[in-house]
VOGU-3710 file (C-alpha; in Angstrom, 3 decimals, decimal comma):
1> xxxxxxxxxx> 80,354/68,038/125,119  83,026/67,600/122,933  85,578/70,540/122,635  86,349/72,290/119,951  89,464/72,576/118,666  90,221/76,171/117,236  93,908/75,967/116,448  94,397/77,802/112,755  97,112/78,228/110,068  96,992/81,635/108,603
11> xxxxxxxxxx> 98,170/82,141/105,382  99,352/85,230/103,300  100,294/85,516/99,743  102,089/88,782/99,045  104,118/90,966/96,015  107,555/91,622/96,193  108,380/94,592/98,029  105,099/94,524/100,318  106,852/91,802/103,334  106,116/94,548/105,980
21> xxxxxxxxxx> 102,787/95,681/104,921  101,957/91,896/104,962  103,491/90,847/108,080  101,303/94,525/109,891  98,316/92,965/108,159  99,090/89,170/109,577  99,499/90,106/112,685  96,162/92,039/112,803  94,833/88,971/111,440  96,073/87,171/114,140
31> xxxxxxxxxx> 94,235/89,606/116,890  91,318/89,118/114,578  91,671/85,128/115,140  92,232/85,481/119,020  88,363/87,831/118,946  86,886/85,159/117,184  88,370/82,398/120,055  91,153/80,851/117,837  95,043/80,182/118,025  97,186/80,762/115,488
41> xxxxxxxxxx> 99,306/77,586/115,329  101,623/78,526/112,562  102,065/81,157/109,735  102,564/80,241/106,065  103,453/83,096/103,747  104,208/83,113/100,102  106,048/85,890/97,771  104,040/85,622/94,389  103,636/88,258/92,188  99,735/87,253/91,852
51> xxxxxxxxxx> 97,855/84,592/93,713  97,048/81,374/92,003  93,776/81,699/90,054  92,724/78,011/91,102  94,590/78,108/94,752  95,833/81,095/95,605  99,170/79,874/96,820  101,621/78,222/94,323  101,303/74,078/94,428  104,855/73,696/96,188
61> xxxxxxxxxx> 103,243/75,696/98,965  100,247/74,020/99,213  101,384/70,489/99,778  103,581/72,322/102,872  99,959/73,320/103,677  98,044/70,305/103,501  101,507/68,347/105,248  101,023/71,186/108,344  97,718/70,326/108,178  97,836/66,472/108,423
71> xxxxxxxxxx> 100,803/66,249/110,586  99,369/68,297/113,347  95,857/67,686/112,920  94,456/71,163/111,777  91,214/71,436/110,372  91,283/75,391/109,869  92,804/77,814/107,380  92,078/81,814/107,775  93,816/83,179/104,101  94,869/87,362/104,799
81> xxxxxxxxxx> 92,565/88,011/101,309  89,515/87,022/99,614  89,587/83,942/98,104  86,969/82,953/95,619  84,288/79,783/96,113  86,498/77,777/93,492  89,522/78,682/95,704  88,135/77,856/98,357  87,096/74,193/97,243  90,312/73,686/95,670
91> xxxxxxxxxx> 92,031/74,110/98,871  89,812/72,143/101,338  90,417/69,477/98,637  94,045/69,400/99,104  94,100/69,910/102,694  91,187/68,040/104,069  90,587/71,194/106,623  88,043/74,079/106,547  88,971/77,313/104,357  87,599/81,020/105,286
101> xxxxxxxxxx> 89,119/84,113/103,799  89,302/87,553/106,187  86,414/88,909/105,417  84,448/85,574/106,415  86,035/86,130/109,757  85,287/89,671/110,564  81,888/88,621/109,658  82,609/85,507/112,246  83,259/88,415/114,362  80,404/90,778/114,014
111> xxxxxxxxxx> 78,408/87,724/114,371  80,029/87,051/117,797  79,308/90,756/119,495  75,770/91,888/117,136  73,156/92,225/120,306  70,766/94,790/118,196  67,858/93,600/116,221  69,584/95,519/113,465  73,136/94,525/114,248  71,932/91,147/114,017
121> xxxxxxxxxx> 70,290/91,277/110,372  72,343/93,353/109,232  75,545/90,499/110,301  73,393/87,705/108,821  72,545/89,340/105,418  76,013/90,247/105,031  76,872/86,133/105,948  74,290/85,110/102,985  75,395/87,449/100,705  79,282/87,020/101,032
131> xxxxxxxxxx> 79,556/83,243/102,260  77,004/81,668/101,011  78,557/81,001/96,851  81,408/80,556/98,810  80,133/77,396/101,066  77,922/76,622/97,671  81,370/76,268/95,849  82,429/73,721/98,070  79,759/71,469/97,709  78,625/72,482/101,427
141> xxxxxxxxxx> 74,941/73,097/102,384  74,796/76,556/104,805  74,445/74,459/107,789  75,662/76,015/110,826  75,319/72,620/113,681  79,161/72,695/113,954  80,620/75,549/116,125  83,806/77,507/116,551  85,672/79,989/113,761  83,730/81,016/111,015
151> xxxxxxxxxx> 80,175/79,267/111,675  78,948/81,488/114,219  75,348/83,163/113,070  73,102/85,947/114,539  70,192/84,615/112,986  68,503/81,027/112,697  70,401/79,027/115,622  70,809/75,881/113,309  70,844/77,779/110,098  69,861/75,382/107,107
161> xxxxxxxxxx> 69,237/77,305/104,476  69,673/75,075/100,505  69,647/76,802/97,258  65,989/77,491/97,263  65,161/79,360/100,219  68,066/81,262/100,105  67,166/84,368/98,028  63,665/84,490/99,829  65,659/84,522/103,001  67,846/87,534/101,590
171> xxxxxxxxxx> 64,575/89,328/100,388  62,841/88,644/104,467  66,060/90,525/105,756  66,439/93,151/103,509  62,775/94,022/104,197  63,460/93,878/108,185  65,537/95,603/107,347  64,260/98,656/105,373  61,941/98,658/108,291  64,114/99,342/110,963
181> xxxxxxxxxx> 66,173/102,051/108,951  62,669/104,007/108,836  63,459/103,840/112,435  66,341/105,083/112,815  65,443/107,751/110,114  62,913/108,829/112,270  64,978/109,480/115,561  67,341/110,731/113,104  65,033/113,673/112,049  63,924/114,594/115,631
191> xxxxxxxxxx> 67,058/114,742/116,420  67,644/116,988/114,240  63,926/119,483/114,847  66,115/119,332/119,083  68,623/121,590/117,472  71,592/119,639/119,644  74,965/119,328/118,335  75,385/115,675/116,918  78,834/114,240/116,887  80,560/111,078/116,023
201> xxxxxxxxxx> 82,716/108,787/117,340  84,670/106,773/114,469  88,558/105,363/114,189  90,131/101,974/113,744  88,575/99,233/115,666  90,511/98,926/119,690  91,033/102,739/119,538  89,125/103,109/123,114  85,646/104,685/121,394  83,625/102,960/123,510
211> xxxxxxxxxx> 86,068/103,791/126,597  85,814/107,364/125,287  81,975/107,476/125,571  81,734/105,448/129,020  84,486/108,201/130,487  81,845/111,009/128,660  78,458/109,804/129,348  78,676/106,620/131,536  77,124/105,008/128,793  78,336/101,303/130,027
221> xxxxxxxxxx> 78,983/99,858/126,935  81,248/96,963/127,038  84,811/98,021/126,191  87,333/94,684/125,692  90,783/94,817/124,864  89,192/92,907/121,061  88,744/93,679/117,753  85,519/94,792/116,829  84,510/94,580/120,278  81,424/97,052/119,698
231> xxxxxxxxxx> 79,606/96,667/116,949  75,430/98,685/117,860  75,915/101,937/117,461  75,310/103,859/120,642  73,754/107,479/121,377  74,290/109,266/124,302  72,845/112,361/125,479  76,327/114,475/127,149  76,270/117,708/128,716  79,381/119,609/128,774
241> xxxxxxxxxx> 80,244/121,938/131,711  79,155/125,134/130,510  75,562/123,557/130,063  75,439/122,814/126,190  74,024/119,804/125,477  75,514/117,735/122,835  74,638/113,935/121,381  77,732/111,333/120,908  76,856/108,044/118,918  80,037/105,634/118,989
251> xxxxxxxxxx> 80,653/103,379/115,906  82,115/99,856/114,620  85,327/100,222/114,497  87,508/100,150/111,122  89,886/98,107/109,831  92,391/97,615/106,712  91,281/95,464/104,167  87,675/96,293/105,250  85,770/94,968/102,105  83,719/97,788/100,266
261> xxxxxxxxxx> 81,100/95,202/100,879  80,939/94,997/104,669  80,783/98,917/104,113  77,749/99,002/102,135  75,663/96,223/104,849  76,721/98,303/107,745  76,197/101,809/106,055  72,871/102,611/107,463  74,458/102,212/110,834  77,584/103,812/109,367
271> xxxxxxxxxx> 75,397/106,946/108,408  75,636/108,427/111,353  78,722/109,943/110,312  77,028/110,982/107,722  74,767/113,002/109,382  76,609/114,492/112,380  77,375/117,906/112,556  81,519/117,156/113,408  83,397/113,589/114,198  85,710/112,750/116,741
281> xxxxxxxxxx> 88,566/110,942/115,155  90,202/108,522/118,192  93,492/107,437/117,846  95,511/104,708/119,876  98,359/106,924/119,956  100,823/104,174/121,932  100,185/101,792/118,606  103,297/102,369/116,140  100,909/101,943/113,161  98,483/104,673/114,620
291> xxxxxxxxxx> 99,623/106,811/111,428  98,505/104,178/109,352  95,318/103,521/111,266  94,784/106,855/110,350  95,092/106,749/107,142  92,929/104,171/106,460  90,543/105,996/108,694  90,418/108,614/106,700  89,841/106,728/103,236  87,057/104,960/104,491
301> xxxxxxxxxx> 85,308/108,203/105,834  86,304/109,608/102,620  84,329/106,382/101,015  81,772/107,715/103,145  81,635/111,098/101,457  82,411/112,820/104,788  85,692/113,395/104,592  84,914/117,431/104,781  83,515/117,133/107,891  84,904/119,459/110,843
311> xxxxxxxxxx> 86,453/116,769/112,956  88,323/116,776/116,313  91,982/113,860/116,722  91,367/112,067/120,003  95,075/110,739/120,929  93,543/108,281/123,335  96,152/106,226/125,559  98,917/109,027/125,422  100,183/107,632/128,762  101,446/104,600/127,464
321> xxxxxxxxxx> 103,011/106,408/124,707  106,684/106,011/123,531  108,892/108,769/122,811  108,523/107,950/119,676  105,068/108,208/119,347  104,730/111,404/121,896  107,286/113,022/119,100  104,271/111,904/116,553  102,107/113,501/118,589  103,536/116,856/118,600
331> xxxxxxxxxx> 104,495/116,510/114,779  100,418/116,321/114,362  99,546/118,964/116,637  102,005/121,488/115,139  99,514/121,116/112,217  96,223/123,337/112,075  94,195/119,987/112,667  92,305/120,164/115,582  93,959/117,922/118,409  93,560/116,591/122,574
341> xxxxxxxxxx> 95,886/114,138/124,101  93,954/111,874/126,872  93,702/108,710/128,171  89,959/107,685/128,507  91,322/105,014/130,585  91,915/106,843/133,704  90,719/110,239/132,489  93,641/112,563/132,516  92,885/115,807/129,326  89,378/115,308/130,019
351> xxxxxxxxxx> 89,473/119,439/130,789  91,283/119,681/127,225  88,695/117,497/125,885  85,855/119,482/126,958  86,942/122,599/126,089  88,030/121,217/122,800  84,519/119,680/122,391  82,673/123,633/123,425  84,649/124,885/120,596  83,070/122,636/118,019
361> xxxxxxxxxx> 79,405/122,801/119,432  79,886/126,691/119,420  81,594/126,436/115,639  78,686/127,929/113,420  76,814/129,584/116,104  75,758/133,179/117,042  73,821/134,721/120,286  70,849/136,556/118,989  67,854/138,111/120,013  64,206/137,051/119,195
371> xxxxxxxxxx> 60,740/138,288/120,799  58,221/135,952/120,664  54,501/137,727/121,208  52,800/136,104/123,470  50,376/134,235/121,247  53,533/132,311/119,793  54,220/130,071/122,475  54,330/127,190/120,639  56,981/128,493/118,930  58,995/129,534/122,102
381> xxxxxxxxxx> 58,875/126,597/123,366  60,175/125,074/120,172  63,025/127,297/120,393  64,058/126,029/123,767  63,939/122,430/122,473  66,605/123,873/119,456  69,101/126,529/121,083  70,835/127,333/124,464  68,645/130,022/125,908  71,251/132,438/127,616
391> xxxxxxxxxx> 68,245/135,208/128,958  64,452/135,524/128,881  62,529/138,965/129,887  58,648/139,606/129,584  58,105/142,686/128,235  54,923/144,288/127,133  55,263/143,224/123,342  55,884/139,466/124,435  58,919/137,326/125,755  62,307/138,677/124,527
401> xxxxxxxxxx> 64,800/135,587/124,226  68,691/135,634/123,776  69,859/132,715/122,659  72,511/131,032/120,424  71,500/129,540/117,583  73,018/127,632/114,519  72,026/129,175/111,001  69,558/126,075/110,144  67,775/127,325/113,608  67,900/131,374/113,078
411> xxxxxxxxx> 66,286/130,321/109,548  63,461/129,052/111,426  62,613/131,492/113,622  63,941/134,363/111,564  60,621/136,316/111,850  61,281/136,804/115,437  64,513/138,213/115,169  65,142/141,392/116,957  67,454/144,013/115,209
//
């Protein structure tokens, strides 16, 4: 078999005054190459106060392009934006090598580690949807025979989709679907009749989530040293010390330049932010842009509409922090934001953690008394589904239960509250 070669130019085209934003942003794009299985063989970058409407980069700069390309034989070029299908074909044109922007790659990406039914239809809607006017505007069919960067696909293993079939294709998956978010929406809502303390995991993709969860709950999810290595969410069932039983769902990670787009295909997995009762914000606390990972946490949870969710600041990987960064640290925990320093690595804070993670379950929640006569038993034994039964008695009136109970779960059984 003949082997692919996956050597790549990347190319950025930036403002003045935004050099070190771009160069963070290229070499996260770089990572994002080495995920995919690429090597970035040299770096082209361009000061422009707006990118070329017909090639993004200015026409001196592409002929250094399409001479890299030639003399060295490359036949791939990631761009650090989105370029449009009239871009793209403009460049290929010039260069004689295969264009993708770096949203096509992430998708590359989530295409790569999707195992779920969902995680797979959910990738390849998001492919049709972003790539396909794209490959269209270069006079491509969506054939997918070739292999290697940006034409990996979850779906159809030789995917030859023309013009015709595609929006029947795009209607098939969105009903799929529709029919596996009923699904979900069902687990969702008996989790929710339990009564168990729901948290998330969320936080910029390589932050140690899924370490965090396989330290927690032995979960076994795969956790790489890659982007975007998980990309199912995962529920686990994790019960602290004291007893209380709490569920933890981990997350895709995030990502600047995450396109709203990509957002909206993965938001019924992304929902279960939504509907948690707090999130656990992790943090690669050795990284010197884990402010900035932060902050672009924190506007895409705020795209979410969660951003007043009670949430808890992992600093995962503290041992490998700087002094720098361990003076970060204690800048952040000064503040009246709830904060744990651990390494889910080897497991040191995990006390911290726990006790940190009590707190929050118990946030909300008050012991009370209820007696249930005895003909309510079905009700009792709904009770102990939905709260953390502390003492039971039989008395001659019925079973008197103390238990503590959120507000949603007094409300239900408020006729068997005891003054």
């Amino acid at each position: 078999m003949e082997k692919i070669d996956n050597r790549v130019i990347t190319v950025s085209v930036y403002p003045q005054g935004a050099q070190e934003e771009a160069e963070r942003s290229l070499l996260e794009l770089e990572r994002l190459v080495d995920t995919a299985g690429g090597e970035v063989f040299a770096v082209l970058t361009q000061m422009k106060s707006s990118p070329d409407v017909a090639t993004c980069v200015g026409e001196g700069k592409l002929e250094e392009l399409s001479e890299l390309c030639k003399n060295n034989d490359i036949k791939k070029i990631v761009f650090d934006c989105e370029l449009t299908p009239a871009q793209i074909k403009n460049i290929e044109n010039a260069t004689n090598a295969d264009v993708i922007d770096r949203s096509m790659l992430i998708l590359d990406i989530f295409a790569l580690h999707a195992t779920s039914a969902e995680g797979k239809i959910q990738v390849e809607l998001a492919q049709l949807k972003y790539t396909a006017p794209r490959l269209m505007g270069k006079g491509k069919d969506m054939s997918r025979l070739g292999g290697g960067i940006g034409t990996r696909g979850p779906g159809e293993s030789k995917l030859e989709i023309d013009r015709r079939r595609l929006s029947s294709r795009i209607a098939f998956l969105q009903n799929e679907l529709r029919e596996l978010e009923k699904n979900r929406l069902t687990m969702r809502a008996q989790r929710d009749r339990s009564g168990v303390v729901k948290a998330c995991i969320a936080g910029y993709t390589n932050a140690g989530k899924s370490t965090l969860l396989n330290l927690l709950t032995g979960a076994g999810i795969l956790a790489e040293d890659k982007l975007f290595a998980t990309l199912d969410p995962t529920t686990r069932k994790y019960e602290l010390p004291s007893g209380i039983n709490m569920l933890i769902t981990d997350t895709v990670g995030f990502i600047r330049k995450l396109p709203h787009h990509l957002i909206h295909a993965f938001r019924s997995t992304l929902d279960e932010a939504v509907y948690c009762d707090f999130l656990i914000i992790v943090v690669d606390a050795s990284d010197e842009e884990c402010l900035s990972h932060m902050a672009v946490t924190e506007g895409i949870l705020e795209n979410l509409n969660v951003s007043e969710k009670p949430r808890l600041y992992v600093f995962n990987k503290f041992d490998l922090c700087t002094p720098e960064r361990l003076y970060d640290l204690r800048l952040f925990k000064s503040s009246s934001a709830r904060v744990v320093a651990i390494s889910a690595k080897n497991g040191e804070g995990l006390d911290e953690l726990q006790d940190q993670l009590e707190q929050m379950c118990r946030a909300g929640k008050s012991a009370e008394l209820f007696l249930f006569p005895y003909t309510e038993q079905s009700a009792l034994n709904s009770l102990y589904k939905m709260a953390e039964i502390r003492n039971t008695k039989y008395v001659d009136e019925g079973v008197l239960i103390e238990a503590v109970v959120d507000a949603k779960t007094k409300g239900m059984f408020q006729k068997f509250l005891k003054n």
